[in-house]
ZAFIZA-780667 format. One line per 8 residues: number of its first residue (from 1); their letters; for each residue x, y, z of C-alpha. Coordinates in Angstrom, 1 decimal. Example, Ala and Ser with C-alpha at 12.3 -4.5 7.8 and 13.67 -1.06 7.14 Angstrom:
<nodes>
1 = AS = 12.3:-4.5:7.8  13.7:-1.1:7.1 $
</nodes>
This chain:
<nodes>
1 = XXXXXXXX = -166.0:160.6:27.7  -167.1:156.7:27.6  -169.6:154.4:27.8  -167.4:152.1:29.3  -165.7:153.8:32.0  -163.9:150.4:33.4  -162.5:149.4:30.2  -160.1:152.6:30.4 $
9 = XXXXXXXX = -159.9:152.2:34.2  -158.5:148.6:34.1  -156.1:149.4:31.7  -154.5:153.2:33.4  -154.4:151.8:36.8  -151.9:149.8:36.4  -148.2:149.6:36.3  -146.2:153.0:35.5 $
17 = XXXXXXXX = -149.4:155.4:34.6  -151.1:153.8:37.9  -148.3:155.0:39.5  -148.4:158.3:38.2  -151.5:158.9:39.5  -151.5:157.6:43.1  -148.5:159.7:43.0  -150.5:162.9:41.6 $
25 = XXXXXXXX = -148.4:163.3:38.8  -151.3:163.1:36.2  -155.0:162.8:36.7  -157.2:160.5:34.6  -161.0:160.9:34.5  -163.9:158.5:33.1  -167.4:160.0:32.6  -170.0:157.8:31.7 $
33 = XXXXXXXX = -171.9:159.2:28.2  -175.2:157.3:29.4  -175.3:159.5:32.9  -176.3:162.1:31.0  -178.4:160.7:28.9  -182.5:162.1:29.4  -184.1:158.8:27.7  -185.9:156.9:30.2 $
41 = XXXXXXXX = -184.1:154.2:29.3  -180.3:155.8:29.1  -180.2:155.5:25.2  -176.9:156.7:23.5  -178.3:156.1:20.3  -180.3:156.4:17.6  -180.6:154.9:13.9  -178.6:156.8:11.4 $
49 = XXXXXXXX = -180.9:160.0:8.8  -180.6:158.6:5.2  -180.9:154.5:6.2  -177.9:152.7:6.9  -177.0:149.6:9.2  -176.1:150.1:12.4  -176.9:152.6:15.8  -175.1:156.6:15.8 $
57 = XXXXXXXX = -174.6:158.0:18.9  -176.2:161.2:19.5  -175.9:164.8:20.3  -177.6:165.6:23.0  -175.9:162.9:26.0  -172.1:163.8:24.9  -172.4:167.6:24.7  -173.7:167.5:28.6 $
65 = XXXXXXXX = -171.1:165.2:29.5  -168.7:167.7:28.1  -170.3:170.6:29.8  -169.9:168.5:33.5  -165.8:167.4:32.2  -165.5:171.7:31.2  -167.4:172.9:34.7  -165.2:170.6:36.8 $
73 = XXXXXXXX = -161.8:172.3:34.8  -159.5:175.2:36.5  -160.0:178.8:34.6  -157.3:179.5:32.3  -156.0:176.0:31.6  -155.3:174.9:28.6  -157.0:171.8:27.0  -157.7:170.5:24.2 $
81 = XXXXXXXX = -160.6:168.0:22.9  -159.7:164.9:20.8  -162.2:162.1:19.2  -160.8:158.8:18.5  -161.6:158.2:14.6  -159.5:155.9:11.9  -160.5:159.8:9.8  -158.1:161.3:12.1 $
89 = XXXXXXXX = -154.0:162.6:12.3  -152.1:159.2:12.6  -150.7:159.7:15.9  -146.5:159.3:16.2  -144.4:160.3:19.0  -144.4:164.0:17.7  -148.0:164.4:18.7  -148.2:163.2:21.8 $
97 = XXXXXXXX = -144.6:165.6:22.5  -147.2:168.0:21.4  -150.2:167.0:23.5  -148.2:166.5:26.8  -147.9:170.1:26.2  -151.6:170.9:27.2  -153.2:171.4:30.7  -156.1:169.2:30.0 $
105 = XXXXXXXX = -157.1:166.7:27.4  -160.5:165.8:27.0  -161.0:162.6:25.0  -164.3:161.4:23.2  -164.7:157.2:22.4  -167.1:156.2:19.6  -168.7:153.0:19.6  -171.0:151.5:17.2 $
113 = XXXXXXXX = -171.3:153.5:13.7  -169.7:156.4:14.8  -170.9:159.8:17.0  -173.5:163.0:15.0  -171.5:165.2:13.2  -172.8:168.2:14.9  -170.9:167.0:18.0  -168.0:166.7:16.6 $
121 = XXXXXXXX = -168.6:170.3:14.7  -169.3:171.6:17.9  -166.8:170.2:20.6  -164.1:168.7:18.9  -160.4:170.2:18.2  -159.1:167.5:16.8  -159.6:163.9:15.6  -156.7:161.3:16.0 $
129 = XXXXXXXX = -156.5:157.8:14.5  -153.5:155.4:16.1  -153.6:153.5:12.3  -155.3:152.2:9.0  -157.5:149.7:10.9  -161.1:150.0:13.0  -161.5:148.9:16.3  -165.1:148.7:18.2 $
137 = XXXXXXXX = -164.5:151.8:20.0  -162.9:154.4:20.7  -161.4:153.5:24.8  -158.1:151.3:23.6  -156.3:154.1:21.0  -157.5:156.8:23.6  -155.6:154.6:26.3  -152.7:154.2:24.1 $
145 = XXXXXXXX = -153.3:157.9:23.2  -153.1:158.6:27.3  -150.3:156.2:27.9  -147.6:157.4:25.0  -148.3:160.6:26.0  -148.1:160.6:30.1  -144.9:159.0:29.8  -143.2:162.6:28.4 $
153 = XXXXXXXX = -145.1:164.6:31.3  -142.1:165.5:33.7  -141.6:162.7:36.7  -143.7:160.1:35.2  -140.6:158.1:34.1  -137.3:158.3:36.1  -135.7:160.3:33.6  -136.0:161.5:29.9 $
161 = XXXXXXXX = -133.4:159.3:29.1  -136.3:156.6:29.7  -137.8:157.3:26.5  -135.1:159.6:24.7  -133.8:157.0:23.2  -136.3:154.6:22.6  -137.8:153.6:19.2  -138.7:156.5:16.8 $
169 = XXXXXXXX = -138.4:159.0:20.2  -135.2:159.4:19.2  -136.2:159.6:15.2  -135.2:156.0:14.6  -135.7:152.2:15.4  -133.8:151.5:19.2  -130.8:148.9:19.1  -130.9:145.6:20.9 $
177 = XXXXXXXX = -131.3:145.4:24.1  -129.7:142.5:26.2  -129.7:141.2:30.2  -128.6:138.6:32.4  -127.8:135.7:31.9  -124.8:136.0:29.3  -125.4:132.8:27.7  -129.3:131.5:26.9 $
185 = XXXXXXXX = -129.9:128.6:24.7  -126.6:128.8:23.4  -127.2:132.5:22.6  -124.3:134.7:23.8  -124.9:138.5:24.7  -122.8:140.7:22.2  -119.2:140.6:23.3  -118.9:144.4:22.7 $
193 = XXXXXXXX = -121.9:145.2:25.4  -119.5:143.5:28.3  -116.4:145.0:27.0  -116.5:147.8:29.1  -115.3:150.2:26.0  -118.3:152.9:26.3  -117.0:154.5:22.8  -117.5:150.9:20.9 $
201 = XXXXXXXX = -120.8:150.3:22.7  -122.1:153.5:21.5  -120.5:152.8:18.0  -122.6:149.1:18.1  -125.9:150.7:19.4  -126.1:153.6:16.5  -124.7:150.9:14.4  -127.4:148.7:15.4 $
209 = XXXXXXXX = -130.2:151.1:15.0  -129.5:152.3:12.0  -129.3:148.7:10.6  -132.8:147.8:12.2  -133.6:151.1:11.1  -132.8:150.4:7.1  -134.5:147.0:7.6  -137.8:147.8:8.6 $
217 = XXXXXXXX = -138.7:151.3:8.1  -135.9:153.0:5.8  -138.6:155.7:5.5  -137.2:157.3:8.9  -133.5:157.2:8.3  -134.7:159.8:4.9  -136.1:161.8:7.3  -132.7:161.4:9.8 $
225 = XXXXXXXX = -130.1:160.9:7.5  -128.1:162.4:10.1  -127.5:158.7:11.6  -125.8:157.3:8.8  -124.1:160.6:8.7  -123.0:159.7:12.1  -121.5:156.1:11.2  -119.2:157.9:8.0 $
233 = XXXXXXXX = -118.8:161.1:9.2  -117.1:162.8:6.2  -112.7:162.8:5.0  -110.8:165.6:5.8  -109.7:166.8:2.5  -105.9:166.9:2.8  -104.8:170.8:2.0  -102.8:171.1:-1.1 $
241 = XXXXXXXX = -99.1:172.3:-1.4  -99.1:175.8:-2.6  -96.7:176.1:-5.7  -94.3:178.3:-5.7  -94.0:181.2:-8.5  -91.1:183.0:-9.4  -92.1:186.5:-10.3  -95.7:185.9:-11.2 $
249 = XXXXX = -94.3:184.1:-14.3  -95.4:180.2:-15.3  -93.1:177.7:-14.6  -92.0:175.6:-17.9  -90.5:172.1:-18.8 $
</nodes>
């Protein structure tokens, strides 16, 4: 649900989500707020109750455009409405593992100082913020919202191993990553990704991850300390030598 219905289109038509919908994979719908709106002249908005700068979107234009996006839904699928709002759950890879779980998610954009309360009261399951910053509107986090979460949604992506192992999918920062050519601007590819050795590669990848990890967000390897684990995996305690007794009796010097 949008008032600009091109600025989402022009972004999830393209590469790999674009694909996933010419391929029927996943389905992405824009309805225009201002279809619906009964204003002669397709008004969104209104100036806020108590004085205040700016324009609040209102009721009446968003709840109808809901009740066409619910209409058009199967019976018994599941869905879930979301409005875009720096008040919201940050969003992380855990929610959209959770939200790719739904049959249907319904997203509303905000623009200007915000949508009436009531319409969030009365529509909304959820509100989800993609960080401690405000954008203009609500169309680029629900994109971003669409995109992290379509790529978990079985056949978008070649294989789970696409984004299994990614950054923070896996629970920490990814390793590295190097191509062709071997050298560029005297920069040589890591001599241990050409080695053929799979074992030492996966040693320098975790090894690699974990030191990016520690660098940038050791917040995650507190929550995974089963990655350092990994790199010094616990000795063996070497078993002690029972002593022999004679007759239950101590032994003296």
């Amino acid at each position: 649900m949008t008032l600009f219905p091109e600025m989402v289109r022009c972004v999830l038509e393209e590469s790999i989500i674009g694909r996933a919908q010419k391929a029927g994979l996943i389905q992405v719908g824009c309805t225009n707020i201002r279809d619906f709106s009964q204003n002669k002249h397709r008004n969104t908005d209104d100036t806020p109750y108590g004085g205040g700068v700016g324009m609040v979107m209102t009721c009446q234009p968003i709840y109808d455009c809901y009740k066409s996006i619910i209409n058009r839904l199967p019976e018994g699928e599941s869905r879930r409405v979301i409005y875009m709002s720096p008040k919201g759950r940050i969003f992380n890879h855990s929610v959209a593992k959770e939200l790719s779980e739904y049959d249907n998610l319904i997203f509303l954009c905000g623009h200007y100082e915000g949508v009436d309360q009531r319409i969030i009261d009365e529509i909304v399951d959820e509100e989800i913020s993609i960080g401690d910053f405000v954008v203009t509107g609500g169309e680029i986090p629900a994109c971003i919202v669409i995109d992290a979460t379509s790529r978990l949604i079985d056949g978008v992506l070649s294989s789970s191993e696409c984004y299994e192992g990614e950054s923070l999918a896996s629970g920490i920062l990814e390793y590295p990553q190097y191509t062709k050519p071997r050298v560029f601007l005297n920069r040589e590819v890591p001599e241990v990704l050409t080695s053929g050795d799979h074992k030492k590669i996966e040693r320098w990848r975790l090894e690699e991850a974990v030191k990016i990890t520690r660098e940038r967000r050791p917040d995650l390897l507190l929550l995974h300390p089963e990655f350092e684990e990994a790199l010094n995996p616990p000795k063996k305690r070497k078993k002690r030598k029972k002593t022999e007794e004679s007759d239950g009796a101590c032994n003296e010097n």
